[in-house]
C-alpha positions in Angstrom: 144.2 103.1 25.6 143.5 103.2 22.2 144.5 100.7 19.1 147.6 100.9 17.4 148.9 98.7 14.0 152.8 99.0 12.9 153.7 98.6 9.8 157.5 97.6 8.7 159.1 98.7 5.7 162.7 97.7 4.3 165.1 100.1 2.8 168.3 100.7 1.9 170.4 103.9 2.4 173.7 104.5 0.9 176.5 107.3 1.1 180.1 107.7 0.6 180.8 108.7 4.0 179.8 106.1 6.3 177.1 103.3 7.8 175.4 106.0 10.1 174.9 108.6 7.0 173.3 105.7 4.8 171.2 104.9 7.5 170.2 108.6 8.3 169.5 109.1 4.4 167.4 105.8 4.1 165.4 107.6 7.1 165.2 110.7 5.8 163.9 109.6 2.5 161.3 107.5 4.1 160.1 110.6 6.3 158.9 112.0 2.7 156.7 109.2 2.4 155.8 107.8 5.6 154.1 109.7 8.8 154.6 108.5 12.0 157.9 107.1 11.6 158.7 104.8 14.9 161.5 102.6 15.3 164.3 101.5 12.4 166.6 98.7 13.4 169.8 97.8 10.8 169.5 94.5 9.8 172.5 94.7 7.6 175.1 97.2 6.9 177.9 96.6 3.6 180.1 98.2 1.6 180.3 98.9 -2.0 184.3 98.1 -3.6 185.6 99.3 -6.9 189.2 99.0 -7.6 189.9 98.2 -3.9 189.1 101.4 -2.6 185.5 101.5 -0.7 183.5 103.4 -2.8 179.9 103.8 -0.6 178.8 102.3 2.7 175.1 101.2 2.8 173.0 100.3 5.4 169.7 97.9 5.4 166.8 99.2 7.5 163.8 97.6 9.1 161.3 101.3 9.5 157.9 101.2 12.0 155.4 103.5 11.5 152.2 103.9 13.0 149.0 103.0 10.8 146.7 105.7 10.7 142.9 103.3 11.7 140.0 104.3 10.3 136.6 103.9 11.9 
């Protein structure tokens, strides 16, 4: 069995359309970024109000990904 270190980032994804498209744009983002994406839990999901009317839904992330070791 070999070694493995996580690392966690937090982001934030927003869109107009709902919680689970923030989330899946924070994610995608991240994927530019970040290899060996693992695990994201939401640790927090709001909305964004102007003039009553919801205006985007966003979406706070915890990401994993796997640390590349290096001998």
């Amino acid at each position: 069995m070999t070694d493995s270190v996580y690392a966690v980032i937090e982001l934030i994804g927003a869109s107009s359309e709902s919680w689970e498209k923030a989330a899946e744009n924070a994610v995608r983002e991240a994927s530019k970024r970040y290899k060996n994406l693992r695990v994201a839990e939401v640790v927090e999901m709001d909305v964004l109000i102007e003039d009553g009317d919801v205006i985007a839904f966003r979406t706070k992330l915890q990401l994993s990904y796997k640390r590349e070791m290096t001998s």
